[in-house]
N, C-alpha and C positions, 0 to 999 in steps of 0.2 A: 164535532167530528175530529180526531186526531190524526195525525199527520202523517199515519202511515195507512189512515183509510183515503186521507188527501191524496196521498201518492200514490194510490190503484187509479186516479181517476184520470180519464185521456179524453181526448175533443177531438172534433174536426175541423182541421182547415185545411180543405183541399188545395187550395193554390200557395201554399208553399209546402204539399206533400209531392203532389203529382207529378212528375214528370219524368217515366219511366228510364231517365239517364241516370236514376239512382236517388238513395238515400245512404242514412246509416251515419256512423262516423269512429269506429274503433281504432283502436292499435294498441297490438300486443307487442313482445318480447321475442317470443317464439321464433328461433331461427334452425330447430331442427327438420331436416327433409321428411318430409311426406313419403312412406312407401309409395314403389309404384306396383302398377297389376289391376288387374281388369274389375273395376269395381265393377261395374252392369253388369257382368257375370255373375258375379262373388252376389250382389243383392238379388237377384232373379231365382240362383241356387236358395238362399236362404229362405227368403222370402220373407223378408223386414229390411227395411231403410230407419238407420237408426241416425237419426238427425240429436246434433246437439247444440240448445240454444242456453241463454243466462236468461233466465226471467227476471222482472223486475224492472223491464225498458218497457210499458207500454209507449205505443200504441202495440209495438214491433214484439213483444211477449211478455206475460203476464199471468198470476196467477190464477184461476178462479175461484172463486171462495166459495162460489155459489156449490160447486161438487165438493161430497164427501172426500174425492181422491184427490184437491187440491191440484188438477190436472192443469197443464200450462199451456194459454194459447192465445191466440194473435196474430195479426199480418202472419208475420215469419212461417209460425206453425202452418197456417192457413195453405201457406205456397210450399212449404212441403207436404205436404196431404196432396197439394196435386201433383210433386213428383211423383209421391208414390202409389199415387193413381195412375197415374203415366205408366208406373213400374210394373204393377200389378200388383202390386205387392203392402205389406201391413207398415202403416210407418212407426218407430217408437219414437219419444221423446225422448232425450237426458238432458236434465236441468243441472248446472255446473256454472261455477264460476265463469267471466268472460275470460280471463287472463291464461284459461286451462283448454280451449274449444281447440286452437289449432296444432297444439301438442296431443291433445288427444287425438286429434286425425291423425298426427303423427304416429302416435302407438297403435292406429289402428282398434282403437276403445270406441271409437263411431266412423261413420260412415261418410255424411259431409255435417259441415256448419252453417246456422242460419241465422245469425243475430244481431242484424244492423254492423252487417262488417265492413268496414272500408279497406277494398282492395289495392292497399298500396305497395311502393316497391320493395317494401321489407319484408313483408307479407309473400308476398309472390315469390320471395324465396326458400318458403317452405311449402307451399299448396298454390293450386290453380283457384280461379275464379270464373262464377259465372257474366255474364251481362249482366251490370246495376238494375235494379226495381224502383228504388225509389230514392231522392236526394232530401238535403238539409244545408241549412247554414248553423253557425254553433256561435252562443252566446254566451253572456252572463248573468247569473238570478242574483236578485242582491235581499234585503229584508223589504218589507215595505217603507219601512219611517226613514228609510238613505234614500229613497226616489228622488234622483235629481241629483245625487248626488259625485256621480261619475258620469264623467260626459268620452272619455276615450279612455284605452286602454293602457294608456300612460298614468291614467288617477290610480289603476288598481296596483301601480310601482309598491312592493314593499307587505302589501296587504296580504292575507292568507286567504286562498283559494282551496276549495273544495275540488274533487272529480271521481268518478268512478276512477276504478286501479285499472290500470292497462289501457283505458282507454284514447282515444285520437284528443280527446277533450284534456285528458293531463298534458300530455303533449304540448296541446297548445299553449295550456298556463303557464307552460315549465318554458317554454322558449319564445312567448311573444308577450308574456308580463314580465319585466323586468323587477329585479329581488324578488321577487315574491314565494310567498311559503307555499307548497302546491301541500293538501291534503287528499293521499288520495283512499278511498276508500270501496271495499267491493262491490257495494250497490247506492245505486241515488238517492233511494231514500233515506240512505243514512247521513250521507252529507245536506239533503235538506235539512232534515231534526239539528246536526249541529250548526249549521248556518241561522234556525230559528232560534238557537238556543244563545247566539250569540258569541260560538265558537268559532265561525268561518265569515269573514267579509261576503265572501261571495261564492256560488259554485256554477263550475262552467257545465254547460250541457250544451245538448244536442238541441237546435231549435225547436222542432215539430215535438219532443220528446216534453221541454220546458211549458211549451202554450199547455199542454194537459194540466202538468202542476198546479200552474198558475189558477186555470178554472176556480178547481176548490181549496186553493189556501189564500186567504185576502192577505197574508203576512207575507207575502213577497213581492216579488215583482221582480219586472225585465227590467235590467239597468237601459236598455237600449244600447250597450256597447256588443260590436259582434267581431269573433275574432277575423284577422285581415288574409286575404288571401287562400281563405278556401271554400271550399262547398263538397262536402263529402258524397259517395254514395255506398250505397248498400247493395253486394254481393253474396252470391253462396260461395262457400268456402269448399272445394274438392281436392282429395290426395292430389298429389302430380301424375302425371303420365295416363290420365282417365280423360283422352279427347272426347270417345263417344258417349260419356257420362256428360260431360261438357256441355254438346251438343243437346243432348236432351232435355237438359235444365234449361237450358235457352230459349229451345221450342216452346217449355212451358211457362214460362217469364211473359215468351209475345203471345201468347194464347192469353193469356191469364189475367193484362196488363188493362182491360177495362173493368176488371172486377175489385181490382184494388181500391177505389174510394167507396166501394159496400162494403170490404173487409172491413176500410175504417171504422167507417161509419157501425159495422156492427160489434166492431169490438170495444168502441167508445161508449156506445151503452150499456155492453154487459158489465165494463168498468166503472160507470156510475151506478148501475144496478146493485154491483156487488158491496161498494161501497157505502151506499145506505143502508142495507142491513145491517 
């Protein structure tokens, strides 16, 4: 199997997913204002909820290979399908870079964001959040044949690091490894392939994101170093000035919040499903 059929495959571990104070772990750039104006309106009128998530983050979304339309879905997807049940209304997807989700709310090019986002205070300066879903800690994958060979995040001093582009995981590279080269790039799977390839010491990820990897590629592994001082969670991303949009994504967060370890659980398998064909 190759490594980017490795990389569709996700697992469950519920007791370091669960605990509806959140998951997630991004960060963007993005410091333009969010329009403000009545989304619940504006969606109710139209009558589509058009969600923009990055595929390529299972558990949290991913693609299906198993459909002709290569349709994206997952946690994320999953908990907007019951916003927009909530709404009444049809929901779309758009699949987009992560580094582009909360400038598009900005332009008003989608509706809200749902992609393993960490509602932090940078953030919050261009859009609202709803209440976290699900949390993580974030670590770092190293090859297999270095196991053992970092024991803190002081060894990674100097070394070139991998990460998704934009997200909370560069961040951490870039200000709590000392020298080090951050590479960052738009999707995980890519800084796996050059981390296997022997291009990256190591690539930071998201924890609950990493144990799927890990599953089906025996070429890596948890260094067991994790970075210090955080634990992200994962929020919907809403314009500003949309309290009673707010409000209703919330309600369906606590509604929602026992079905989350069958989301996993079902989306862990259609990702190993997918991946053995």
């Amino acid at each position: 199997m190759n490594l980017a059929g490795k990389a569709a495959i996700i697992g469950f571990i519920a007791a370091s997913v669960i605990g509806l104070a959140g998951c997630g772990g991004e960060k963007t750039e993005e410091k333009a204002a969010a329009p403000q104006g009545n989304l619940l309106q504006k969606v109710k009128e139209k009558g589509t909820l058009v969600m923009g998530t990055s595929s390529g983050f299972p558990p949290y979304e991913f693609i299906d290979t198993s459909k002709s339309d290569k349709t994206v879905v997952g946690i994320d997807v999953a908990l907007g399908q019951k916003i927009a049940d909530k709404l009444g209304v049809k929901l779309v997807v758009q699949d987009m870079s992560f580094s582009a989700l909360l400038s598009s709310i900005a332009a008003d090019k989608i509706d809200i964001a749902i992609s393993a986002i960490n509602a932090t205070d940078e953030r919050r300066k261009a859009v609202d959040f709803s209440d976290p879903y699900m949390h993580s800690s974030h670590i770092l994958l190293i090859r297999k044949e270095d196991e053992g060979k970092y024991k803190t995040l002081e060894d990674f001093r100097g070394k070139t690091i991998g990460a998704q582009k934009s997200t909370l995981q560069e961040e951490l590279a870039r200000t709590q490894i000392p020298d080090a080269k951050v590479v960052a790039l738009d999707r995980i799977p890519d800084t796996l392939i050059e981390l296997e390839h022997g291009k990256l010491d190591a690539v930071a990820s998201q924890g609950v994101v990493a144990q799927q990897y890990l599953i089906m590629n025996p070429n890596l592994a948890d260094s067991g170093v994790k970075f210090e001082n955080v634990q992200s969670s994962s929020s919907v991303a809403i314009p500003k000035g949309n309290d009673d949009m707010v409000r209703l994504i919330n309600e369906v967060i606590e509604e929602n919040k026992d079905d989350i370890p069958q989301w996993i659980q079902e989306y862990s398998t259609l990702a190993v499903s997918n991946a053995k064909k």
